[in-house]
C-alpha positions in Angstrom: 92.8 4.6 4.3 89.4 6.4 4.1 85.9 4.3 4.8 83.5 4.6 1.6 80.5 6.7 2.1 77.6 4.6 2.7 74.8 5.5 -0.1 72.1 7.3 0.8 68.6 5.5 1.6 65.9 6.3 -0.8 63.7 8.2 1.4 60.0 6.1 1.9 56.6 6.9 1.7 54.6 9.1 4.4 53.7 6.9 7.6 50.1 8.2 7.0 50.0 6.7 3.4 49.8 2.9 5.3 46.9 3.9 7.2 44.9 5.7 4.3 45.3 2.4 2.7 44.3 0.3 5.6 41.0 2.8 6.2 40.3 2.3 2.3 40.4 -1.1 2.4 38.2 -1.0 5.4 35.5 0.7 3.6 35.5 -1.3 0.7 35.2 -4.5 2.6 31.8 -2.6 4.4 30.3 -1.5 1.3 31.3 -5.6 0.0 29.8 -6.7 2.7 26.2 -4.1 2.4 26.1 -4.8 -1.0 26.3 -8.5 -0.5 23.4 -8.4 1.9 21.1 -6.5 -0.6 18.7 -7.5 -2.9 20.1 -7.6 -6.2 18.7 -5.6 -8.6 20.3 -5.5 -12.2 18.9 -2.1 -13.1 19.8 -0.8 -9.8 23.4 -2.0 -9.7 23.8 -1.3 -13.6 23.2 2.8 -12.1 25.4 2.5 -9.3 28.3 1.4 -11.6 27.1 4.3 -13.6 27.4 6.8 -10.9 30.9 5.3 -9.4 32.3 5.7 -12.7 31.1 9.6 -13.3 32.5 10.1 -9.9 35.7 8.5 -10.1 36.3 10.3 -13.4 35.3 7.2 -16.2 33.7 9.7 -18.7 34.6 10.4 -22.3 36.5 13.6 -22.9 33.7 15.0 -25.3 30.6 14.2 -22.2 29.5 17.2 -20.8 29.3 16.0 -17.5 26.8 18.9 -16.1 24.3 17.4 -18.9 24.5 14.1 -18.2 24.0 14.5 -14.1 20.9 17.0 -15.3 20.1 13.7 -17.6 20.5 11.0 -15.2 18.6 12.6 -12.5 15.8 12.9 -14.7 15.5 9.4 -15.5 16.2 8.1 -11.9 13.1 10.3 -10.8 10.9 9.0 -13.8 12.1 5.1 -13.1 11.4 5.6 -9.2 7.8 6.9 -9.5 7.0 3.5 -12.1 8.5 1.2 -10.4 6.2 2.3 -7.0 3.2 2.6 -10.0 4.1 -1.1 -10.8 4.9 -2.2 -7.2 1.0 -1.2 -6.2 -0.7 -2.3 -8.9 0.8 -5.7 -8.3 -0.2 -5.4 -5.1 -3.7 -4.6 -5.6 -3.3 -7.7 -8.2 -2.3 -10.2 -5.7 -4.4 -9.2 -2.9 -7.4 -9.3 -5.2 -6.8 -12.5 -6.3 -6.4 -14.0 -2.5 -9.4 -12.2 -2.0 -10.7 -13.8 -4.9 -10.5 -17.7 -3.6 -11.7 -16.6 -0.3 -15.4 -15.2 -2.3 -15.5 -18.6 -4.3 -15.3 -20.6 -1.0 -17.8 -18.1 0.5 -20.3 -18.3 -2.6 -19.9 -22.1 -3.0 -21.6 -22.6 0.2 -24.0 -20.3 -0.7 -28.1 -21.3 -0.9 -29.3 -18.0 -2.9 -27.6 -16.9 -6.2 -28.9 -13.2 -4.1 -26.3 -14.1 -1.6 -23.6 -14.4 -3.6 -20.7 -12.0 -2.7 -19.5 -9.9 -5.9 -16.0 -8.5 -6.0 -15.3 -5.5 -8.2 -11.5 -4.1 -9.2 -10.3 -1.3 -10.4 -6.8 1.0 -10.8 -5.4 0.5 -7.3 -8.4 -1.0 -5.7 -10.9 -3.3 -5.4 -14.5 -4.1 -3.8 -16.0 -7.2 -2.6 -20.0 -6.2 -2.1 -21.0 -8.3 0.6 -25.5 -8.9 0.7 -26.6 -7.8 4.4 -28.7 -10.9 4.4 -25.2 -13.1 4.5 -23.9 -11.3 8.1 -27.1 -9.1 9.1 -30.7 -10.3 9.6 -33.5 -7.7 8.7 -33.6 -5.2 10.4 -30.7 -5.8 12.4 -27.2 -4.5 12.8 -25.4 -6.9 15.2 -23.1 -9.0 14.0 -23.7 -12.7 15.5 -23.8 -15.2 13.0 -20.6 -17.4 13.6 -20.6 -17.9 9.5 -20.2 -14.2 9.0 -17.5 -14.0 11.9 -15.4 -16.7 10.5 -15.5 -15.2 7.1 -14.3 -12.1 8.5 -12.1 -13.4 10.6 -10.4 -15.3 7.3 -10.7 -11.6 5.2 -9.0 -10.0 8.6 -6.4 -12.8 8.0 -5.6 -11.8 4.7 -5.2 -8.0 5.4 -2.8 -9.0 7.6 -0.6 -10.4 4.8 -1.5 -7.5 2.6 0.6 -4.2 2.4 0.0 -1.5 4.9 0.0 1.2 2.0 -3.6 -0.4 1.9 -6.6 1.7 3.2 -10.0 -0.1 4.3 -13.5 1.2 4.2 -16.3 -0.3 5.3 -19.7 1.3 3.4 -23.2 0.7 4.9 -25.9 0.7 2.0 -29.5 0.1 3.0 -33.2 -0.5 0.6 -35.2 2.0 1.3 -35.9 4.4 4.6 -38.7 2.2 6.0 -36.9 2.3 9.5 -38.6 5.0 11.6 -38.0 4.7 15.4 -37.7 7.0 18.3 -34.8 4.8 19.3 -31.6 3.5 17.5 -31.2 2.4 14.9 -34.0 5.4 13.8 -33.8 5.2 10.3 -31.7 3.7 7.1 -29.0 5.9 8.0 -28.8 4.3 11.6 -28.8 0.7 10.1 -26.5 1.4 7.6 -23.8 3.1 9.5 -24.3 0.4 12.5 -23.9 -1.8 10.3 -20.4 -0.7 8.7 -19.6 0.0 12.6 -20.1 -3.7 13.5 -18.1 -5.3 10.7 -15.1 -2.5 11.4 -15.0 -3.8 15.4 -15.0 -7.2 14.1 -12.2 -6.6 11.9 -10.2 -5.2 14.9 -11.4 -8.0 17.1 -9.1 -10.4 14.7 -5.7 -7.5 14.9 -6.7 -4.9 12.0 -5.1 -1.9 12.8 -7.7 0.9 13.5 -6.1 3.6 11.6 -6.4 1.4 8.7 -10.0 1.5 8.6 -12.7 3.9 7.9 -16.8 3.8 8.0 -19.3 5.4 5.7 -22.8 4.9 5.2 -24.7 6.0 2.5 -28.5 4.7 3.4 -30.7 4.3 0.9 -29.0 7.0 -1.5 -26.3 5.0 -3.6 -28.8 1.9 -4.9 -27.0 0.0 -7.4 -30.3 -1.5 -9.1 -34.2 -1.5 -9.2 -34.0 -4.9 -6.8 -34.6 -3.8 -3.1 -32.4 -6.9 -1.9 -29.2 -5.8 -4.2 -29.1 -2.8 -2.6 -29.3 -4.4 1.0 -25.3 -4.7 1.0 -22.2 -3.8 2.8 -19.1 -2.9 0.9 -15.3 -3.6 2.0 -13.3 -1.6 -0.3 -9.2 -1.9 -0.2 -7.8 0.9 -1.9 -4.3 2.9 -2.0 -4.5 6.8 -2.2 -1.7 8.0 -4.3 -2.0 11.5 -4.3 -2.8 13.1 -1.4 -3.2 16.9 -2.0 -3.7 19.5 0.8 -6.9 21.5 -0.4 -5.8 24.4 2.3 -3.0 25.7 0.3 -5.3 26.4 -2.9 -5.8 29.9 -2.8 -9.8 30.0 -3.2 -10.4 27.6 -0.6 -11.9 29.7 2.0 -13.7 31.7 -0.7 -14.9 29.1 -1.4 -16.5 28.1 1.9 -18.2 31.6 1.9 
């Protein structure tokens, strides 16, 4: 009597096929897991979704898919440069204001309305114009009043909250030239600059970062008013540069310089 002949096996998938799916469920768990600990952004995640959909094929038959990658592009550049825009003036914003309750304090214990400390913003930075009489006495550059020391100390506080895309400069502003010595300080200039130079070593004294700070002086030659004792001042001014261009690579730059 003959056997029946057993029935063929359907033939299964590829061995390699299980591990494909193992490695893809591998790397969605990861990006699961990146995604989960990044900050959420509705904009952002609405894009991503966008771009995962053009990539997996999710676009309507009549899209012309070279347009719309020319098309999103575009606006991804555009929405990147406000957003940083926004981000820094908000910044500037908040750090002002901070700024802002640390001047009131300051000017509240203040004897002179002439002593009062003045803040002044603008796009992307801000001023506070500080009287010499409050840190300096006449004359003098040295900075030894423990007043003015603590209130630096609390503005160095504060910058060390603040962004680093912040850059600090310290400006010297004197009256008139009626410093003339053989010695330093020799002149306005002198006073001014060691002036700028004393509140900038103070400043690293309570943990500023060097390279975030810069001096200038200006003497006698950037008065604000006719009143000798307005223009007695010192000027801390936080500001972000957002366009640095390279004045080498224009063309008549050394013509220039002849």
């Amino acid at each position: 009597m003959a056997k029946d002949k057993c029935p063929e096996c359907p033939k299964c998938l590829p061995g390699w096929l299980v591990q494909f799916g193992d490695l893809m469920s591998l790397l969605l768990t990861f990006f699961i897991l990146l995604l989960s600990m990044a900050v959420m952004d509705k904009n952002k995640v609405e894009e991503y979704f966008d771009v995962m959909k053009k990539a997996m094929g999710f676009i309507d038959a009549s899209t012309d898919v070279e347009t719309q990658s020319d098309s999103y592009s575009t606006k991804d550049g555009s929405s990147n440069s406000d957003e940083q825009d926004i981000s820094e003036s908000t910044a500037v914003e908040e750090a002002a204001e901070e700024i802002s309750v640390l001047v009131k304090e300051m000017n509240s214990n203040s004897q002179s309305e002439n002593q009062e400390i003045e803040i002044e913003k603008d796009k992307n930075e801000f001023t506070l114009d500080i009287p010499s009489s409050i840190m300096f006495n006449d004359g003098e550059y040295d900075l030894s009043d423990p007043a003015a020391k603590r209130f630096i100390a609390k503005i160095a506080r504060l910058i060390r909250t603040m962004p680093k895309t912040f850059n600090i400069e310290i400006i010297g502003h004197t009256d008139t030239n009626r410093v003339k010595n053989d010695s330093i300080p020799r002149d306005a200039w002198d006073i001014s600059a060691l002036r700028s130079i004393s509140v900038v070593k103070e400043l690293i004294r309570n943990r500023i970062e060097p390279s975030l700070l810069k001096v200038s002086a200006y003497g006698s030659y950037h008065p604000k008013s006719e009143v000798s004792a307005d223009n007695r001042r010192v000027e801390i001014r936080f500001f972000t540069e957002n366009n640095k261009e390279d004045i080498l690579s224009e063309e008549n730059f050394f013509d220039r310089l002849e």
